[in-house]
C-alpha positions as CSV (number, residue, x, y, z in Angstrom):
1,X,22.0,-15.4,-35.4
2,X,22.6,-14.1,-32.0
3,X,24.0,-16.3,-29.5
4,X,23.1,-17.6,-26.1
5,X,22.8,-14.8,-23.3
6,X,22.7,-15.7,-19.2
7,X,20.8,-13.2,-17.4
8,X,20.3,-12.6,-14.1
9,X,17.2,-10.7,-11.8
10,X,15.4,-11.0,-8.5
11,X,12.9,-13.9,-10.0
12,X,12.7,-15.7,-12.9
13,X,10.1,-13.3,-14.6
14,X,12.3,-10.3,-14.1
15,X,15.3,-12.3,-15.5
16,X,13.2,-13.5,-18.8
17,X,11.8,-9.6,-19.3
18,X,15.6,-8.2,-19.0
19,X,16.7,-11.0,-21.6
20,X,13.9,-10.4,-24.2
21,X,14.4,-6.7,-23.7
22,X,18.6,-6.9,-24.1
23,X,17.9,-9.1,-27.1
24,X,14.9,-7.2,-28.7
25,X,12.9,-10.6,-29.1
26,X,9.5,-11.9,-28.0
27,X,8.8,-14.8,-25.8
28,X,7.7,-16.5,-28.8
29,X,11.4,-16.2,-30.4
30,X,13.7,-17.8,-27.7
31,X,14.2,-21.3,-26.0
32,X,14.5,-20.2,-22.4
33,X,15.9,-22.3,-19.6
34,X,15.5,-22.0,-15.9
35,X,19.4,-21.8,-14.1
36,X,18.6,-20.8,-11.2
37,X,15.0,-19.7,-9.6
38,X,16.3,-17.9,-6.8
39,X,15.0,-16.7,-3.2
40,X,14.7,-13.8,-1.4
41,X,16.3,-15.1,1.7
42,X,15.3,-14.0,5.5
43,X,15.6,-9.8,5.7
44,X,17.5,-10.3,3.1
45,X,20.3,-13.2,4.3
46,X,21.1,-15.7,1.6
47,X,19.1,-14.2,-0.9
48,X,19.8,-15.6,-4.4
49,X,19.1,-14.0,-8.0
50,X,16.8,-16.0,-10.6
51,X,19.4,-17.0,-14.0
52,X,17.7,-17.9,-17.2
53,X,19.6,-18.9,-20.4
54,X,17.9,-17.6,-23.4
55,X,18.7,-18.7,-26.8
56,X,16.9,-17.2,-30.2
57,X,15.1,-19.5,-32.0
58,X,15.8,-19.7,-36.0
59,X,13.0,-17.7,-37.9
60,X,11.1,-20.4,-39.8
61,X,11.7,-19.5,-43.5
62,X,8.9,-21.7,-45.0
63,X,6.1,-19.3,-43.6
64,X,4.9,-16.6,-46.0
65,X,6.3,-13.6,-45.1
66,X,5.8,-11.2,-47.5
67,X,2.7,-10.7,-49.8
68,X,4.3,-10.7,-53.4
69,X,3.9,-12.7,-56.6
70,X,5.3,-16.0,-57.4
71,X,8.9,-15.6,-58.7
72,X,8.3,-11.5,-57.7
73,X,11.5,-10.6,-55.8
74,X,11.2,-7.6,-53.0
75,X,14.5,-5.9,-51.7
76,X,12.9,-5.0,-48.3
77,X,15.7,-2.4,-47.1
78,X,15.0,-0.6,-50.6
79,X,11.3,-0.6,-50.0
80,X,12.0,1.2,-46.6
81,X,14.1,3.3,-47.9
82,X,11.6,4.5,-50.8
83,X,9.1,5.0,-48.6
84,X,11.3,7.4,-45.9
85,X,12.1,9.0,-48.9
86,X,8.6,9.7,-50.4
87,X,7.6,11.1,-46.7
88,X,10.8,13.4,-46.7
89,X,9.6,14.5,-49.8
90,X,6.1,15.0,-48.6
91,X,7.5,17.2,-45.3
92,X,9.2,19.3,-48.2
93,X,12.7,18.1,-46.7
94,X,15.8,18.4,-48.5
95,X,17.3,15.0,-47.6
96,X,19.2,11.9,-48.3
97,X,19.1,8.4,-46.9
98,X,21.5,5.7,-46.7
99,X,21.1,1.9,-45.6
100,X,23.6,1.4,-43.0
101,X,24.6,-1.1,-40.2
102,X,22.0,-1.5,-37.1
103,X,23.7,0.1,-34.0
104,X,24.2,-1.6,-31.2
105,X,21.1,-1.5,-29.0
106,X,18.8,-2.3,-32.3
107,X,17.3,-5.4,-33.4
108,X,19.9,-7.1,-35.3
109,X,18.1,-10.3,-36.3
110,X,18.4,-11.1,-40.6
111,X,15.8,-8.9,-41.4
112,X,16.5,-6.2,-39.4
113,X,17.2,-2.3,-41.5
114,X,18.9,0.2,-40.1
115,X,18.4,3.4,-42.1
116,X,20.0,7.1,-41.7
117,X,18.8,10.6,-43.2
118,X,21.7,13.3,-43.9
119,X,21.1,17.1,-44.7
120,X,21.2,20.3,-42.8
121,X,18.8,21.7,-40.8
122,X,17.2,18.2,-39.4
123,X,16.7,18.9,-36.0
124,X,12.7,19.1,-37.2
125,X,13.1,15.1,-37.5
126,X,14.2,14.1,-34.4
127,X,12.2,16.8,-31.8
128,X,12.3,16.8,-28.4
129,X,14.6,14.2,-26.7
130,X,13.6,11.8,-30.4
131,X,9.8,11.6,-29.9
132,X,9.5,13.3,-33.6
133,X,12.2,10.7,-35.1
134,X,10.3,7.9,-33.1
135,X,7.1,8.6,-34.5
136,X,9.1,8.8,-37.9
137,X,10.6,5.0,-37.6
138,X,6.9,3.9,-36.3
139,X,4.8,5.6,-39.2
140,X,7.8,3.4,-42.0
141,X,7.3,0.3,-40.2
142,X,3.6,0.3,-40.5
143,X,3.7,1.2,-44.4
144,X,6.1,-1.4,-45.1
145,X,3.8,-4.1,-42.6
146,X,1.3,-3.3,-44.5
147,X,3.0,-3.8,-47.8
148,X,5.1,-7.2,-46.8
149,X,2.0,-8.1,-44.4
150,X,4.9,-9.1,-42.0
151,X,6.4,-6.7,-39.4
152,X,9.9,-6.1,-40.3
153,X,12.5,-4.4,-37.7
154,X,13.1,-0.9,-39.0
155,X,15.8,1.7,-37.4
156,X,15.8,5.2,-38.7
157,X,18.6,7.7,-37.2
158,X,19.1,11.5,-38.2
159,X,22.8,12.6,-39.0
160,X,23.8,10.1,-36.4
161,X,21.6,11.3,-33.2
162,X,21.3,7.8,-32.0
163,X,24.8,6.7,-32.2
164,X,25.5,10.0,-30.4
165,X,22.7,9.2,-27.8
166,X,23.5,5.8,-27.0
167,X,26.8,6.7,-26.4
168,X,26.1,8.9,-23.6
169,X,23.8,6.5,-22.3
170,X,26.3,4.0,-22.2
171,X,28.7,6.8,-20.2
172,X,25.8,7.4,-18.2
173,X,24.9,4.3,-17.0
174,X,28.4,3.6,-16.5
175,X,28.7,6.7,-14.1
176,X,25.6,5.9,-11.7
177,X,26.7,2.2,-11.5
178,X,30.4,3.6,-9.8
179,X,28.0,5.6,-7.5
180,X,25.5,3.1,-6.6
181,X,28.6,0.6,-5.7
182,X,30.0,3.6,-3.8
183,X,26.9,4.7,-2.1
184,X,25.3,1.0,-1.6
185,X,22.1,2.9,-3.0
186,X,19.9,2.2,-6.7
187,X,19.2,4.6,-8.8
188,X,16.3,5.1,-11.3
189,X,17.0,6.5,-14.6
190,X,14.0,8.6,-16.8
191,X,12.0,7.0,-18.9
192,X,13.3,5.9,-22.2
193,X,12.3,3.8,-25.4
194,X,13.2,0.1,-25.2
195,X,16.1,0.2,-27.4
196,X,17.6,2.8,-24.8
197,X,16.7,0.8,-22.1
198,X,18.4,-2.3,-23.8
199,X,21.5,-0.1,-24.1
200,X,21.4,0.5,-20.6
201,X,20.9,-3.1,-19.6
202,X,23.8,-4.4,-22.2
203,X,26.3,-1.7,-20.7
204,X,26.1,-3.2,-17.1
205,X,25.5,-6.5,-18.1
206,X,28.5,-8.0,-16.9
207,X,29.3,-5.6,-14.0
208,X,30.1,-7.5,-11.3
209,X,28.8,-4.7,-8.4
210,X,25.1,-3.5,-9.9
211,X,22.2,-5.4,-12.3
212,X,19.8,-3.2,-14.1
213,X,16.1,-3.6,-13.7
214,X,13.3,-2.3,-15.9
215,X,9.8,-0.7,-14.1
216,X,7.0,0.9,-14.6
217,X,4.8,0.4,-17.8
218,X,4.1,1.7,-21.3
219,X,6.2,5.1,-22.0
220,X,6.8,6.1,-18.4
221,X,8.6,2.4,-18.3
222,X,12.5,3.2,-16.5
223,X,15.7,1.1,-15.6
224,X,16.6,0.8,-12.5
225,X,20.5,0.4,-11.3
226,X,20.8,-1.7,-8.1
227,X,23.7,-3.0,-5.9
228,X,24.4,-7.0,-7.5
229,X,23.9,-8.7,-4.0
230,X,27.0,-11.1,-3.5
């Protein structure tokens, strides 16, 4: 079970949407406790950011969850995996897949999976900037809803292109944040998935010179780097 996260932002909303999004939870799945409210100050004199202490609730293990038979045992991650594999197959794709550890960034709750397809020539799977290996993850976790008739947090990678990815976001976000405390200036990033945006926002989390910010809705939703007023 994850543990209890602080998190700062301008008001107490943006704090609560930064949390939920670092943690990859709903609303519904954390206790969340005021800190601090914050103000914005006169032009900008003794201004104040909003804290929030969010804590992840336990999942409730007496609701149904899954829709099986009495005494009927499922091993979810092989279900996921058998049904990646049966869509491979159906793309007429030469490919393995592995269950692995959830990367960093990733839901990472109990039930979370964390697959990853090896073979040559994959590049087909993951497309332009991982749109084709997002659609991928999103077409698994509806089959294997639909089978459990409970969502269930899926991660599919190709020949480690996340784990790559993430860590040049992390260098990335780690480069503007030195210029926006040089240059006194924010910076928006492109828009990214939620788990990239999480990355983002966990990689500056405790710098003690910017805060991250998400904006924007839907796909074209960005982070943000801003100078961390003192």
């Amino acid at each position: 079970m994850q543990e209890s996260r602080e998190v700062r932002g301008r008001t107490v909303e943006e704090a609560t949407e930064r949390a939920l999004e670092e943690l990859g939870l709903r609303r519904d799945q954390v206790e969340l406790t005021v800190i601090r409210k914050g103000k914005t100050g006169f032009f900008g004199l003794g201004s104040e950011e909003a804290a929030v202490l969010v804590r992840p609730l336990k999942q409730n293990s007496e609701e149904p969850t899954e829709a099986i038979e009495p005494n009927e045992e499922i091993d979810t991650a092989a279900l996921a995996k058998e049904v990646l594999e049966d869509l491979l197959r159906l793309m007429n794709l030469d490919a393995t897949v592995e269950v692995t550890a959830c990367l960093e960034g990733e839901a990472q709750d109990a039930k979370s999976i964390s697959l990853d397809v090896k073979g040559d020539d994959l590049g087909v799977l993951i497309g332009r900037r991982g749109e084709t290996l997002a659609s991928l993850q999103y077409i698994v976790r509806l089959i294997v809803a639909r089978y459990q008739r409970a969502k269930v947090p899926i991660s599919i990678d190709v020949e480690g292109y996340k784990q790559r990815r993430y860590g040049m976001l992390r260098e990335l976000a780690v480069r503007l944040a030195q210029k926006v405390k040089t240059t006194g200036q924010s910076t928006v990033l492109e828009p990214m998935p939620p788990d990239e945006r999480r990355i983002v926002h966990l990689a500056l989390s405790i710098s003690p010179d910017v805060t991250t910010q998400s904006i924007g809705e839907g796909e074209v939703r960005k982070v943000a780097i801003v100078p961390r007023k003192h």
